[in-house]
C-alpha positions in Angstrom: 1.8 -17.4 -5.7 -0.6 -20.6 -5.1 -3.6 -18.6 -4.6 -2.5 -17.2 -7.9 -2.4 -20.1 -9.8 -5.5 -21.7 -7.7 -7.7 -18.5 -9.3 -5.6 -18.9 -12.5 -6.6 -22.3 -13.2 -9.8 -21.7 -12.0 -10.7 -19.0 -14.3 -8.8 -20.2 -17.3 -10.4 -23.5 -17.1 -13.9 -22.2 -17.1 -13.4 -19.7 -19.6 -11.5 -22.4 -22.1 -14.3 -25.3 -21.1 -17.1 -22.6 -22.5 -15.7 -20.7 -24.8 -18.3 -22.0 -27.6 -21.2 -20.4 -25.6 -19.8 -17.4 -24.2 -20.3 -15.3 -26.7 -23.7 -15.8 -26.5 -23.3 -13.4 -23.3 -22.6 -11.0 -26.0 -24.7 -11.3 -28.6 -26.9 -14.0 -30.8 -25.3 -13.4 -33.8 -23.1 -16.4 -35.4 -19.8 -14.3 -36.4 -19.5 -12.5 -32.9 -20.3 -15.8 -31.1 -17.2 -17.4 -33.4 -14.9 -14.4 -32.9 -15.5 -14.5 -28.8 -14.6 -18.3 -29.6 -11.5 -17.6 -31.4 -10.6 -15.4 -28.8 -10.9 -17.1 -25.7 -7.3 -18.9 -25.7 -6.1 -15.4 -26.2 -8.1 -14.2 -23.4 -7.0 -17.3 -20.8 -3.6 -16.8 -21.8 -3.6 -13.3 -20.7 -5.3 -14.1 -17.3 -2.7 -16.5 -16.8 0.1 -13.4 -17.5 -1.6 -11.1 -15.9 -1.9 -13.3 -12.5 1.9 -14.2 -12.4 3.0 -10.5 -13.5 0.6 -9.2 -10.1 2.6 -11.7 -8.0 5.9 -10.6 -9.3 5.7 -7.1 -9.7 3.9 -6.8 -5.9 7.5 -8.6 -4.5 9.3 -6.0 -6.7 7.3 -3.2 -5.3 7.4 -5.1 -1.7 11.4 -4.8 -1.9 11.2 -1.1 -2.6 11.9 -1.6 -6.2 9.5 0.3 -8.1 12.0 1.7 -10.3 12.7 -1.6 -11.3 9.2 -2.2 -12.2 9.3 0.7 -14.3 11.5 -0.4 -16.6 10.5 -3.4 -17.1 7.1 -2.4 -18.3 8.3 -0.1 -20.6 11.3 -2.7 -21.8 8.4 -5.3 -22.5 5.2 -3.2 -23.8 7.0 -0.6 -25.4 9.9 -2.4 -27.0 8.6 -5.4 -27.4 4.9 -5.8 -27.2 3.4 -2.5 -28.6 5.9 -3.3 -32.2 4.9 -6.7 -32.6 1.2 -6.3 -31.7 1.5 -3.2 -35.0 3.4 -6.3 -37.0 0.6 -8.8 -36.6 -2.4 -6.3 -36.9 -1.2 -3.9 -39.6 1.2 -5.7 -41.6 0.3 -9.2 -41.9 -3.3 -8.5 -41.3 -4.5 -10.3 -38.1 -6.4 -7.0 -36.8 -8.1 -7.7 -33.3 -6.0 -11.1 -32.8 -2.9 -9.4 -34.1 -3.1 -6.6 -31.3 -3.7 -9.2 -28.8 -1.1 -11.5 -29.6 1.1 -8.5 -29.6 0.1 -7.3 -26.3 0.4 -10.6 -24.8 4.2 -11.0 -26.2 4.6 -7.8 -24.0 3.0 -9.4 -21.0 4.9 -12.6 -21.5 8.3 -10.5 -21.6 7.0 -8.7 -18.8 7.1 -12.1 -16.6 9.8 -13.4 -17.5 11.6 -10.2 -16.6 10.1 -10.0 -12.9 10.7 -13.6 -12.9 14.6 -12.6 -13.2 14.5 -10.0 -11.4 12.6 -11.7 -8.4 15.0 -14.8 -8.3 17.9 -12.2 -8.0 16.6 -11.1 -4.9 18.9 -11.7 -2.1 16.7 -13.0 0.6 18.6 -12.9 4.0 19.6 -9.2 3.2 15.9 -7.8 2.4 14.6 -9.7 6.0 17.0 -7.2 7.8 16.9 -3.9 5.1 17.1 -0.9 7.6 14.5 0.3 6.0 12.4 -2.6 5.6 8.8 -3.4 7.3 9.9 -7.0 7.3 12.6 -5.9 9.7 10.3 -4.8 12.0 7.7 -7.9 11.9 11.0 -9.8 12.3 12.3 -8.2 15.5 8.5 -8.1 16.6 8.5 -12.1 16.5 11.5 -13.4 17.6 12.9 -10.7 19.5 16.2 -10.2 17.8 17.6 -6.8 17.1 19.3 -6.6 13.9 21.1 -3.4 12.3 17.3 -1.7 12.2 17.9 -0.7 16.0 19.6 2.0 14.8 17.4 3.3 12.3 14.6 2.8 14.3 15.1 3.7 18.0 12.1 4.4 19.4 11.0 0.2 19.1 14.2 -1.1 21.1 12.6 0.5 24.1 9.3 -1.0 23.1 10.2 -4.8 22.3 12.0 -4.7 26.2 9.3 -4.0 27.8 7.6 -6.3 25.5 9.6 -9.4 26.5 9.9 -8.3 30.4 5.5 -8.2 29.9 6.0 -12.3 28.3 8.7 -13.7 31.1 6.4 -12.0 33.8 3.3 -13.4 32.2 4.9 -16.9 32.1 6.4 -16.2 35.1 2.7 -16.5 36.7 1.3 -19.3 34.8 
């Protein structure tokens, strides 16, 4: 999540600090340079989604809880950020801005779902998940064997012989 922010703020900032000459990148022409300028908050404001939503939804998906993701997406884009983003463009007449502004309520439900959903997880139970790689790494490291020896047999054997191979090493230092 830091190196998340670190590239958020990064990007945001530079984008925001030149937003009156990057549309220049574009094109020379006075109204696309203002449009790219009206747009820039709009555009850091959706790197700054998007960056938290990777975090969150990769924690999801790390838990095994792709489902989850799934329905959140389609809670936030299609309930919430596809009809406001019609609202804004179509009916009150904010076109490109309207669509974006939309989009980015959907994003910003979109977070604060995952957000909920990722401070529900219960920690100690997904370390030790029989089916979980973090069960694995954590029997690799310390050496304890949880409820995953069952589920996975064939590592008992191996993390043995591994600890026999570290007291005999030490053994000879």
């Amino acid at each position: 999540m830091a190196l998340a922010v670190l590239e958020t703020l990064i990007v945001t900032g530079t984008l925001f600090t030149s937003r009156h000459v990057f549309g220049y990148v574009y094109s020379n022409e006075k109204e696309v340079v203002d449009y790219v300028t009206t747009m820039a908050p709009l555009v850091c404001a959706s790197v700054i989604l998007d960056s938290l939503q990777g975090v969150l939804s990769g924690i999801a998906r790390g838990c095994g809880w792709q489902h989850i993701g799934v329905y959140v997406n389609l809670a936030a884009f299609y309930l919430v950020g596809i009809p406001v983003a019609a609202t804004l463009a179509f009916w009150l007449h904010l076109r490109g801005i309207g669509l974006w502004i939309g989009i980015q309520f959907g994003a910003f439900t979109q977070t604060i779902l995952l957000a909920i959903v990722t401070s529900c997880i219960n920690w100690e139970k997904q370390v030790c998940h029989p089916f979980s790689k973090s069960c694995i790494i954590l029997q690799l490291s310390c050496g304890c064997l949880c409820s995953c020896q069952s589920f996975f047999p064939w590592i008992v054997p191996k993390l043995q012989a591994s600890k026999a191979r570290e007291r005999l090493f030490q053994g000879l230092q």
